[in-house]
C-alpha positions in Angstrom: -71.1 13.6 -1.7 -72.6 10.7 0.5 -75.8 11.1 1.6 -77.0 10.1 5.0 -80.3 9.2 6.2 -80.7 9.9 10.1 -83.7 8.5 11.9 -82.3 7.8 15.5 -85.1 10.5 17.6 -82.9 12.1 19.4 -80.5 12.9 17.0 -81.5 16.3 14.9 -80.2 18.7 12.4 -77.3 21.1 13.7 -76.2 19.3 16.3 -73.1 17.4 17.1 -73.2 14.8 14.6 -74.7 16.6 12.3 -71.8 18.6 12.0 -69.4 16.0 12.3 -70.7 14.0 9.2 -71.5 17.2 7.2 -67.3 18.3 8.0 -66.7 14.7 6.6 -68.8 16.1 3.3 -71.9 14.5 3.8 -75.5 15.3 3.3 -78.2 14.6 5.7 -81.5 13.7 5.7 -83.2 13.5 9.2 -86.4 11.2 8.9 -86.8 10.6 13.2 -88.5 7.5 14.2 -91.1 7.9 16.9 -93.1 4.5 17.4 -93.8 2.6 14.4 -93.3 3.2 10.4 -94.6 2.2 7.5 -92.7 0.1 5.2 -93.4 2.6 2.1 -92.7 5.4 4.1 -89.3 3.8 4.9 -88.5 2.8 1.3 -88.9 6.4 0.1 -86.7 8.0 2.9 -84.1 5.6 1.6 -84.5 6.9 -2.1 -81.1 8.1 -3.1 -79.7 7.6 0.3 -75.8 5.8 0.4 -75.9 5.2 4.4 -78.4 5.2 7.2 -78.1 6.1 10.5 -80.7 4.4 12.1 -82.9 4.2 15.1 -84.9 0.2 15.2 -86.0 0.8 11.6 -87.6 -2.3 10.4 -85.2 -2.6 7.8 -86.4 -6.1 5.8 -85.2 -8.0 3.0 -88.7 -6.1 1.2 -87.3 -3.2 1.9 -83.5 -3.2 1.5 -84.0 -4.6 -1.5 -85.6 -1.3 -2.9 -82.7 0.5 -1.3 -80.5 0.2 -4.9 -77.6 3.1 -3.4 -78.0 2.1 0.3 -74.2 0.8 0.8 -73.7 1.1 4.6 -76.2 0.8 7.9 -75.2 1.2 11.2 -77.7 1.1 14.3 -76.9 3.7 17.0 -77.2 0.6 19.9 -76.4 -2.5 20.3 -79.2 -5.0 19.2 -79.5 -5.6 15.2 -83.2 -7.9 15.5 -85.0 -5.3 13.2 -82.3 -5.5 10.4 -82.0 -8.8 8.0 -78.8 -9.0 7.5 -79.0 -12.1 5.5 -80.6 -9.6 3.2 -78.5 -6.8 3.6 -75.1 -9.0 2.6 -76.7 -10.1 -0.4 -77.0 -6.4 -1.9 -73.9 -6.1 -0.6 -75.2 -3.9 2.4 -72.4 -3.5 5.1 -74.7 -3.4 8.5 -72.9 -2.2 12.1 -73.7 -2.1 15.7 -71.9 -0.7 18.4 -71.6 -3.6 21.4 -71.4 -2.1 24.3 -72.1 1.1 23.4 -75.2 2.4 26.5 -73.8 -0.9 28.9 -73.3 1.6 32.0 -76.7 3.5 31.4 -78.9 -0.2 31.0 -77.0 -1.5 33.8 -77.8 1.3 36.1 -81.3 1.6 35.1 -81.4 -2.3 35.5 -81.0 -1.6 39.1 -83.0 1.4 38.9 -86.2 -1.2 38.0 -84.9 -3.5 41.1 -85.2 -1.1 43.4 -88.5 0.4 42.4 -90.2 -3.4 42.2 -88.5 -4.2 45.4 -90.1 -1.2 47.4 -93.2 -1.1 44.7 -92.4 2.8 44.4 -94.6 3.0 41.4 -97.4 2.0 43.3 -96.7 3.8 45.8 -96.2 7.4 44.1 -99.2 6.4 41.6 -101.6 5.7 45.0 -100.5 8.9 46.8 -101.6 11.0 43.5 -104.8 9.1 43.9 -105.6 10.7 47.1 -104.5 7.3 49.0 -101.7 6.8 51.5 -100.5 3.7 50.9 -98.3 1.8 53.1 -97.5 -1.4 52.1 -94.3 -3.1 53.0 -91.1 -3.3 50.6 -88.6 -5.9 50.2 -85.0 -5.2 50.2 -81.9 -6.7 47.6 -79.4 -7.4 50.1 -79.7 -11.1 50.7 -81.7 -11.8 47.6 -80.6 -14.0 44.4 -80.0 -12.0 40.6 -80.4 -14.0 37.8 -79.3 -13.1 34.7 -80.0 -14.3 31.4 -77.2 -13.0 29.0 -73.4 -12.2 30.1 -73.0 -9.4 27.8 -71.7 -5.8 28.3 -74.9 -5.3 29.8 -75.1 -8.0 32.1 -71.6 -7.3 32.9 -72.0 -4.0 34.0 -75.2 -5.0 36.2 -72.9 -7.7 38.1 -70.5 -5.0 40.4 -73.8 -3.1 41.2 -75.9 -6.0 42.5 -72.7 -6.8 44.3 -72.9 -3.4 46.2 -76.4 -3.9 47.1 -75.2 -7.3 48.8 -77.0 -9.6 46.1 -76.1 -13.0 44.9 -75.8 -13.5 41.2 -76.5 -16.4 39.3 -75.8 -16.5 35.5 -76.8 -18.7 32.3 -75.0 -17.9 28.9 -73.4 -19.7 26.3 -70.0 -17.6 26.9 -67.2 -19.9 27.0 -65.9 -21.0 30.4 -62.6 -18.6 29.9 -64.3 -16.1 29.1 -66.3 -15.7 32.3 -64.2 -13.8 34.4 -66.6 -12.9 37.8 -65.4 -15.4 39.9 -67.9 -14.6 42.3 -71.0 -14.9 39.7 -72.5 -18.7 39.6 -73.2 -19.8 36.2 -75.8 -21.8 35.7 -78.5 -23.9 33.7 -81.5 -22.0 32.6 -83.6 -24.6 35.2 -81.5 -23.6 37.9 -81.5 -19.7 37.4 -85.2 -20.1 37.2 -85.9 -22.0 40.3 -83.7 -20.3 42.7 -83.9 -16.6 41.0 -85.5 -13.9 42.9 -85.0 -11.4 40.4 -84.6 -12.7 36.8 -83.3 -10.1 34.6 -83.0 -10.3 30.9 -79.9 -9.1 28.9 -79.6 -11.7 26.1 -80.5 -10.7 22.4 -83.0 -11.7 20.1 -83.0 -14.8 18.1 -85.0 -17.3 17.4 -83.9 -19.2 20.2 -84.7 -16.8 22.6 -87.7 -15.4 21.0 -90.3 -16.3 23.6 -88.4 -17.9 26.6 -89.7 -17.1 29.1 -93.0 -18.7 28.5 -95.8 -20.6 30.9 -93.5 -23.3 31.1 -90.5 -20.8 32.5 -92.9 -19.1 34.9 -94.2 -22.4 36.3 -90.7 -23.4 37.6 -90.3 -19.6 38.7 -90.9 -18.8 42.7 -94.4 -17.0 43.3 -92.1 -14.5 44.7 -90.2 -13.8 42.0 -89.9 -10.9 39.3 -89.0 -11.0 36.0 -86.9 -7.5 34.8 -86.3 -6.8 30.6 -84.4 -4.1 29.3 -83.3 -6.5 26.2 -86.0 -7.3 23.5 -89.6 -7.6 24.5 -90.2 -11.0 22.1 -88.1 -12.8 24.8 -91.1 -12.6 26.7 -94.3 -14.4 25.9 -96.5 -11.6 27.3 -99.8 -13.2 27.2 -97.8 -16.3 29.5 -96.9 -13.8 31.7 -100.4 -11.2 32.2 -101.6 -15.0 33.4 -98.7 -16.0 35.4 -98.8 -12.2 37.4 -102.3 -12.6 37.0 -103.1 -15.7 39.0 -100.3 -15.1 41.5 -97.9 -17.7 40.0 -95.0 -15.1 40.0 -94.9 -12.1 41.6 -94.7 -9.2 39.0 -92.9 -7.5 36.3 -90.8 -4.8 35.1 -90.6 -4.1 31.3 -88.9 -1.8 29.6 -89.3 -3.2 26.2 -92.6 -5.1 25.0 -93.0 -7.2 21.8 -94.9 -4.0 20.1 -94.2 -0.6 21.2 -95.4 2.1 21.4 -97.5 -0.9 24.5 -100.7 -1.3 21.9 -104.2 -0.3 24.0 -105.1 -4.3 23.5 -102.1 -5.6 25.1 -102.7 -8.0 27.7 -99.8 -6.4 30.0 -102.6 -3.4 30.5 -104.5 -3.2 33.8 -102.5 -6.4 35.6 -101.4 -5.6 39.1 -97.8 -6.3 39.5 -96.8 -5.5 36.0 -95.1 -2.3 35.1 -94.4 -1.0 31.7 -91.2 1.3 31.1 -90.7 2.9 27.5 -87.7 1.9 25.8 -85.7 4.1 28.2 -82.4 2.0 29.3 -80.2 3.1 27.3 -80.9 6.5 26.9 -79.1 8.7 29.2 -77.5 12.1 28.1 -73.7 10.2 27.9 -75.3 7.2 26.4 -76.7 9.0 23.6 -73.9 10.9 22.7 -71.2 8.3 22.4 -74.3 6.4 20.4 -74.0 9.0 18.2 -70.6 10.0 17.7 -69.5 6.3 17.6 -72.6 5.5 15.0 -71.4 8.2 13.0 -67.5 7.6 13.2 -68.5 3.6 11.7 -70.6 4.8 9.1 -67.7 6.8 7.8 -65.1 4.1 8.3 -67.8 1.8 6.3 -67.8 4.2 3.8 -64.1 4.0 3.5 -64.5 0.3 3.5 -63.2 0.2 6.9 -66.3 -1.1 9.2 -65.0 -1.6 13.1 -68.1 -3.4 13.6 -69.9 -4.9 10.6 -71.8 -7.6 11.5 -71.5 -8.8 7.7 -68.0 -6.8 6.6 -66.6 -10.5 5.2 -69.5 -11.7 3.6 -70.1 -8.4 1.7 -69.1 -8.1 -2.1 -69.0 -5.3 -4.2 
């Protein structure tokens, strides 16, 4: 009997799949990550554990490699940053996401964050419980330029949306020319997208060559109008670039959803700047988004089991 570690928070014992994996003769163990974990912690959950179900665990080569029955992780979302799967192949570790798996829900909560910058609702609603009445003016997205960074399913699922609301889109990726198939999205240098942007909204994943690009440098070349969106990785974003850029007017504000340390630490230097609004690790967590999360994360860890990964990122490199 294989047994599964669980940490994904909004999964729990006795629910759907629960029962689907303990019908496929598995044992679980539910270990629900809520903000950050310590290493040792981690390494005794995964004592006697064959698969792991997980959440962002900040599964290391340190760690995996005191993991000496973990055979099979699968993450229950797309992005894969907190896993070293350099690591993982060498214990012969099969490691899965699921691309594309909470697209609709981060697209629609993408424009979610556009409107409520655009017509500063947060403000708004957060004066009014105040005791104030306030009544400043709005901007509106028809007429005004999208950029994304990233053309993934994300990205993707933004573009007919910000089409609806009348927006232009601009686009920079490294997505082969034929495989680009909005003809009516302009792709783009990163210079270009910056300078002409409005919105810039981030959908690209974590590596080291996007770890920190939107620096100073990127919010110089920015308009003072503009705002920056992320519902991708928060390292994208050098935050202490952009508390000074908000800060001293040399962009106009942001909307975060993810931040370089969450849960936001009380000494971050996103606190207490006007213009900047912090989100927790929400856009991909709807009701239907979860679900297929989990009924998808749990239908690849039993194919990996099998031997029979759909979407290891390491299924040829793995030996056993």
């Amino acid at each position: 009997m294989a047994r599964v570690l669980v940490t994904t928070d909004y999964l729990r014992p006795g629910d759907e799949v629960d029962e689907y994996l303990h019908s496929a003769g598995c044992a679980t163990v539910h270990r629900p990550l809520r903000g950050g974990r310590d290493p040792e912690e981690l390494v005794a959950a995964l004592h006697g554990i064959d698969a792991a179900l997980i959440a962002n665990e900040p599964l290391t080569a340190d760690v995996l490699s005191r993991a000496p029955s973990l055979r099979v992780v699968v993450r229950t979302g797309v992005g894969y940053d907190s896993v070293d799967v350099a690591a993982a192949t060498k214990h012969g570790i099969t490691v899965s996401n699921l691309p594309g798996i909470n697209a609709n829900a981060v697209a629609e909560y993408t424009l979610g964050l556009l409107l409520a910058t655009a017509r500063r609702l947060v403000q708004t609603a957060t004066g009014v419980a105040a005791g104030r009445w306030p009544r400043d003016d709005g901007r509106e997205l028809r007429g005004a330029t999208l950029g994304l960074i990233g053309y993934g399913a994300s990205a993707r699922a933004v573009i007919p949306l910000a089409r609806a609301f009348g927006m232009s889109i601009l686009c920079v990726t490294n997505v082969p020319v034929d495989e680009r198939p909005d003809s009516d999205v302009l792709f783009v240098e990163l210079d270009e997208l910056l300078r002409t942007s409005d919105y810039v909204s981030v959908h690209a994943a974590l590596t080291e060559r996007t770890r920190g690009l939107l620096d100073a440098a990127a919010f110089a070349r920015m308009k003072p109008s503009a705002f920056v969106v992320n519902t991708a990785r928060g390292p994208i974003v050098d935050e202490q670039a952009l508390a000074s850029a908000v800060r001293e007017g040399r962009i106009a504000g942001a909307a975060l959803d993810v931040v370089s340390t969450e849960p936001l630490p009380p000494d971050s230097p996103l606190r207490s700047v006007e213009g900047i609004v912090v989100y927790s690790h929400l856009a991909g967590q709807t009701a239907e988004a979860r679900r297929a999360a989990g009924l998808r994360g749990a239908a690849e860890l039993l194919d990996a089991l099998a031997g029979k990964p759909r979407f290891a990122l390491n299924a040829a490199e793995v030996t056993r």
